[in-house]
C-alpha positions as CSV (number, residue, x, y, z in Angstrom):
1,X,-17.0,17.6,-24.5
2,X,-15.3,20.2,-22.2
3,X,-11.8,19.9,-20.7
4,X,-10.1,21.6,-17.8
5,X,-6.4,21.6,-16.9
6,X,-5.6,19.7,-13.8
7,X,-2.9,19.3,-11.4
8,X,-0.9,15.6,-10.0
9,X,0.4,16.7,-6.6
10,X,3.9,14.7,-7.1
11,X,7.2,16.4,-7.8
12,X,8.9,15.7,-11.5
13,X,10.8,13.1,-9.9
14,X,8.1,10.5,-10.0
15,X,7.5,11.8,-13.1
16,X,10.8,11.1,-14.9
17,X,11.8,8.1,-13.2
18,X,7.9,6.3,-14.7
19,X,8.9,7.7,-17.7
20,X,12.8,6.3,-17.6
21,X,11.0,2.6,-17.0
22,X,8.9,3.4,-19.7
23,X,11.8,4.4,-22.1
24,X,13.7,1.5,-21.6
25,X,10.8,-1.1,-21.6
26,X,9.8,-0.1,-24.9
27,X,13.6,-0.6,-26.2
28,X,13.8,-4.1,-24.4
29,X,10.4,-4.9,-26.8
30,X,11.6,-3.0,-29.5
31,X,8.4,-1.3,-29.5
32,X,7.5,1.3,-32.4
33,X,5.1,4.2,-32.7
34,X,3.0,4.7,-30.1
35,X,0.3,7.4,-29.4
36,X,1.6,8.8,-26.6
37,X,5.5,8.9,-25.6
38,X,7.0,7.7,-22.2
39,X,6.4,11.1,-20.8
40,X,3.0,11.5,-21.4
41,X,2.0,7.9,-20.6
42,X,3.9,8.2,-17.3
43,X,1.6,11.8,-16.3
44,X,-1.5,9.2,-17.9
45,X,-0.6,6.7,-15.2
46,X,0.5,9.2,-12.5
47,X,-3.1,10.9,-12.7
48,X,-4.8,7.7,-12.4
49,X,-2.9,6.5,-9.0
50,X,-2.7,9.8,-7.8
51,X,-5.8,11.7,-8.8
52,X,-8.1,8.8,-9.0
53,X,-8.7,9.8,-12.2
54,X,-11.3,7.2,-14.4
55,X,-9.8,5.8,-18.0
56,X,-12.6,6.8,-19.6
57,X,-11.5,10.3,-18.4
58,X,-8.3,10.4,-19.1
59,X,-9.0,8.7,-22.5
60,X,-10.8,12.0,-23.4
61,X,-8.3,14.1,-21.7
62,X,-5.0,12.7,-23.3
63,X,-7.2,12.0,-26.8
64,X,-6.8,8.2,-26.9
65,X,-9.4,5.4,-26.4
66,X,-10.3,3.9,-23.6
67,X,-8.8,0.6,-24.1
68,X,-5.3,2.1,-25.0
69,X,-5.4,4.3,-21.9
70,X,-6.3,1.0,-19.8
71,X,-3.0,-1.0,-21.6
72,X,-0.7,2.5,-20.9
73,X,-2.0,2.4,-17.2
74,X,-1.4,-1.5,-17.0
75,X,1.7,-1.5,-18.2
76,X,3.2,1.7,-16.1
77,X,2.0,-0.1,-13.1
78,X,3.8,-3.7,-13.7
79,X,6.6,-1.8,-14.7
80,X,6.6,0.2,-11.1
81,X,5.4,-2.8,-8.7
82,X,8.6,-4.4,-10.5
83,X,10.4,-2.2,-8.7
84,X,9.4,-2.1,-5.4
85,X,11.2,-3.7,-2.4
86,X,10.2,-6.8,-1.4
87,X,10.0,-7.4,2.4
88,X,13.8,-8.7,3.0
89,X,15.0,-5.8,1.2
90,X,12.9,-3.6,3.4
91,X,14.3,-5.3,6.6
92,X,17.7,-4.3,5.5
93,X,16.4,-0.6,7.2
94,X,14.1,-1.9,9.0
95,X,16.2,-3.5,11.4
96,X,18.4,-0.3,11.9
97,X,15.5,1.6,13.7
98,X,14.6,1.4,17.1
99,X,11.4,0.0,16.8
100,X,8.4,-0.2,14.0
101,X,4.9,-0.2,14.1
102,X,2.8,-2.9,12.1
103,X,-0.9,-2.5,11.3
104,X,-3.2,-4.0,8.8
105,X,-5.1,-1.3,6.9
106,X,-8.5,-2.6,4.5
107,X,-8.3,-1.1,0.6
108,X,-12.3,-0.9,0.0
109,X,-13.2,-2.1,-3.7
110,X,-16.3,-3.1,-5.6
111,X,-18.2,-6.1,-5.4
112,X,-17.3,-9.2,-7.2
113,X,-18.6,-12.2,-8.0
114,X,-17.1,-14.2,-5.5
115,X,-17.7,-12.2,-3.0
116,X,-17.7,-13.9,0.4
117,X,-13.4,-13.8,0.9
118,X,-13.4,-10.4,0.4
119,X,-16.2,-9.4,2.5
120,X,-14.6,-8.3,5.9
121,X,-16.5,-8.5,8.7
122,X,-14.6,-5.7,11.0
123,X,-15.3,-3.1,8.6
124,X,-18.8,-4.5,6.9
125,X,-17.4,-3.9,3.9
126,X,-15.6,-5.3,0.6
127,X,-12.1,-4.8,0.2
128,X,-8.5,-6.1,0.6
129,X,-6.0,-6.7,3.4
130,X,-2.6,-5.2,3.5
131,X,-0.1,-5.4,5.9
132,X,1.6,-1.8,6.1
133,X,5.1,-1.2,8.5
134,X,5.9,2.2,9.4
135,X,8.6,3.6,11.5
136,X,8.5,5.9,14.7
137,X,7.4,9.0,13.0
138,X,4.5,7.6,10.9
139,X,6.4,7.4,7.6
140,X,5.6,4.6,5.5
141,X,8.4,1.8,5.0
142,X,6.9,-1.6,3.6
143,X,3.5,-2.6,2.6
144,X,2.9,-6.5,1.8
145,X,0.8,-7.6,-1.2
146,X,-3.0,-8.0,-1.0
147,X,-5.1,-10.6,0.4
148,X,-9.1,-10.8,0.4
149,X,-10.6,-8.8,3.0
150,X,-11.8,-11.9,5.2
151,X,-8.6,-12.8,5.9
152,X,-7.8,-12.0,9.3
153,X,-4.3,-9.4,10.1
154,X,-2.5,-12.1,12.3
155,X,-3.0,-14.5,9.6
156,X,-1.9,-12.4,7.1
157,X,1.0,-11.0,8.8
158,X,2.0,-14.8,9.3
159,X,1.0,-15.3,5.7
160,X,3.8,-13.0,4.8
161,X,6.5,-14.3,7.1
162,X,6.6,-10.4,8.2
163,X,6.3,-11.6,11.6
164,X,9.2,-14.4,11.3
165,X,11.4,-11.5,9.9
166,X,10.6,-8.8,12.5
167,X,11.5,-11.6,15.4
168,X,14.5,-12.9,13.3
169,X,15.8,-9.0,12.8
170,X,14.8,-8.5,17.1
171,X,12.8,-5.7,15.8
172,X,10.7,-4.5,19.0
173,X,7.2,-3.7,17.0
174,X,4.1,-2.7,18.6
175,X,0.7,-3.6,17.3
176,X,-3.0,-3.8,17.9
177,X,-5.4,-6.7,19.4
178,X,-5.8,-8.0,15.7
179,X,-2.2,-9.3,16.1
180,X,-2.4,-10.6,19.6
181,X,-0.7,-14.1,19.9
182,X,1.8,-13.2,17.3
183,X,4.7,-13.6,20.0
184,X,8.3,-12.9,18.6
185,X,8.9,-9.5,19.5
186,X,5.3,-8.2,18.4
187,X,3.9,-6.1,21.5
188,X,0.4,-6.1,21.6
189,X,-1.9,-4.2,23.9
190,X,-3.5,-6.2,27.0
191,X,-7.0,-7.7,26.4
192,X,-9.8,-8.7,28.8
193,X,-10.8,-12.0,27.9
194,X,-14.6,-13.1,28.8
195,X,-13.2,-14.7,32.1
196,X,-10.1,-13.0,32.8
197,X,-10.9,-10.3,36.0
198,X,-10.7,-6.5,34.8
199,X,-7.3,-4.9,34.1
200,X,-5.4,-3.8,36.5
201,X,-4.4,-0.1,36.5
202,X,-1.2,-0.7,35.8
203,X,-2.2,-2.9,32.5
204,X,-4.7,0.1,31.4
205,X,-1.6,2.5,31.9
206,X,0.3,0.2,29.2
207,X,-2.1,0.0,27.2
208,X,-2.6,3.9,26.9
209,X,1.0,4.3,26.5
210,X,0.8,1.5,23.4
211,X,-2.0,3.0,22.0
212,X,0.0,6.7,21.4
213,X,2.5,4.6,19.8
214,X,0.4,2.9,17.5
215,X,-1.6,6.1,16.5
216,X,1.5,7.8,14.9
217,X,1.3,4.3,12.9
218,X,-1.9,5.7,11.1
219,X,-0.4,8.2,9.4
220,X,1.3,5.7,7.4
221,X,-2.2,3.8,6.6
222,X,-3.1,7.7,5.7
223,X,-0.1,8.3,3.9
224,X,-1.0,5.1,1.1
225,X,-4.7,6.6,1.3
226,X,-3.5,10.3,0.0
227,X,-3.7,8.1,-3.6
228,X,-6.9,8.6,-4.4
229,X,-7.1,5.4,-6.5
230,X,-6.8,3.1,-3.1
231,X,-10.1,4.9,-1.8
232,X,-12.4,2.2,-3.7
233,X,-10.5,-0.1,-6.6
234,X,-13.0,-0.6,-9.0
235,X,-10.8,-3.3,-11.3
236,X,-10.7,-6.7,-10.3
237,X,-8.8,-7.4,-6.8
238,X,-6.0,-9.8,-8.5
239,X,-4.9,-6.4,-9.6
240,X,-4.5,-5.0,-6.0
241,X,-1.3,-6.2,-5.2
242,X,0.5,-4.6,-8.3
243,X,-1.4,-1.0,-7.7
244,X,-0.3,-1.2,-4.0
245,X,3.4,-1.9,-5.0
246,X,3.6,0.3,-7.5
247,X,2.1,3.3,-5.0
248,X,5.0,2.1,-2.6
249,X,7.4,2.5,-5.1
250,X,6.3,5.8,-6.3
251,X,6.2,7.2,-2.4
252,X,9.7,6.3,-1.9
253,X,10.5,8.2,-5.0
254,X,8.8,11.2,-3.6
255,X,10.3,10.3,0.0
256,X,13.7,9.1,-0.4
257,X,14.5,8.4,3.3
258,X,13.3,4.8,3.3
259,X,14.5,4.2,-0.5
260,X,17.5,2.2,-2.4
């Protein structure tokens, strides 16, 4: 078996704050010996999110077995979804800025057996739906939790009350034709229904402008995408919603500007 050092592009930040959780998780459980100490199962977990990296990899890698590397990984990643903010907490900033954007982004994963609510039909593809919220730059704020890839956005941006609290907050957010009829202060781009005349130039001028305000609103979708993990989940899609969480709360640890 050959090995090769490797690099997690994440400052030590990330790193010690996993590994702080880590430390005082095993006190609350009174845990003894373990193979590897909250420092190196905090770079185990780290290269998993980050570098997409497989257990059976890192198993070989860090010289543990495969199972042990999948309960380290677990655990680090209940411990950091535990810690991210939850949508009111994120309205606390959110409702400071002059307007957000809100798009639905879908987190491909491997076929299941029950296969038919996670198929979406926009993208052809399996996956899950989450609800992202970034600001006027790009920068990522809030993602929801994860709902089967059929689910339409509107439905799962009503699922989440993130709508309810953007209106409630008079938070002016702009978003795309998948959240048409959301009302409340969602701004949506003008559509041409099957018998509504053409648009007019002055609706196609609007819609231009709306659509350069919800490109910036990618880079947030591109942002969650940078860990490599989210490019396909290959665990079971109950597990989703904790990966995306803890990803959240490990970006506002490297980007503090939407944090605490």
């Amino acid at each position: 078996m050959l090995s090769y050092p490797a690099a997690i592009p994440l400052s030590t930040r990330s790193l010690n704050h996993l590994a702080g959780l880590i430390r005082a998780h095993r006190q609350q459980c009174r845990s003894r010996w373990r193979r590897l100490d909250p420092g190196r199962q905090a770079l185990l977990a780290l290269a998993h999110l980050r570098n997409g990296d497989t257990l059976t990899r890192l198993a070989s890698g860090f010289e543990i077995g495969v199972t042990t590397a999948w309960r380290y990984v677990r655990e680090a990643i209940n411990l950091l979804a535990a810690t991210a903010d939850d949508l009111e907490a994120a309205m606390a900033r959110i409702r400071l800025l002059a307007y957000v954007i809100l798009d639905g982004t879908l987190i491909p994963i491997d076929r299941v057996a029950d296969q038919k609510p996670y198929y979406s039909g926009k993208h052809r593809r399996h996956g899950v739906n989450v609800q992202v919220i970034a600001d006027a730059a790009g920068r990522l704020i809030w993602a929801s939790a994860a709902l089967p890839g059929a689910i339409h956005d509107l439905t799962a941006a009503r699922t989440h009350a993130i709508i309810q609290a953007l209106t409630s907050a008079n938070v002016m957010t702009f978003a795309d034709k998948a959240h048409q009829g959301a009302r409340g202060s969602i701004r949506t781009p003008f559509k041409r229904h099957r018998y509504r005349p053409k648009l007019s130039a002055w609706q196609k001028k609007v819609n231009r402008a709306h659509a350069r305000i919800r490109a910036i609103g990618e880079r947030a979708n591109a942002t969650l995408k940078t860990w490599k993990l989210l490019t396909k989940l290959r665990c079971s899609p109950h597990r989703a919603t904790a990966i995306v969480q803890a990803i959240l709360a490990l970006h506002h640890i490297e980007n503090p500007a939407y944090s605490g």
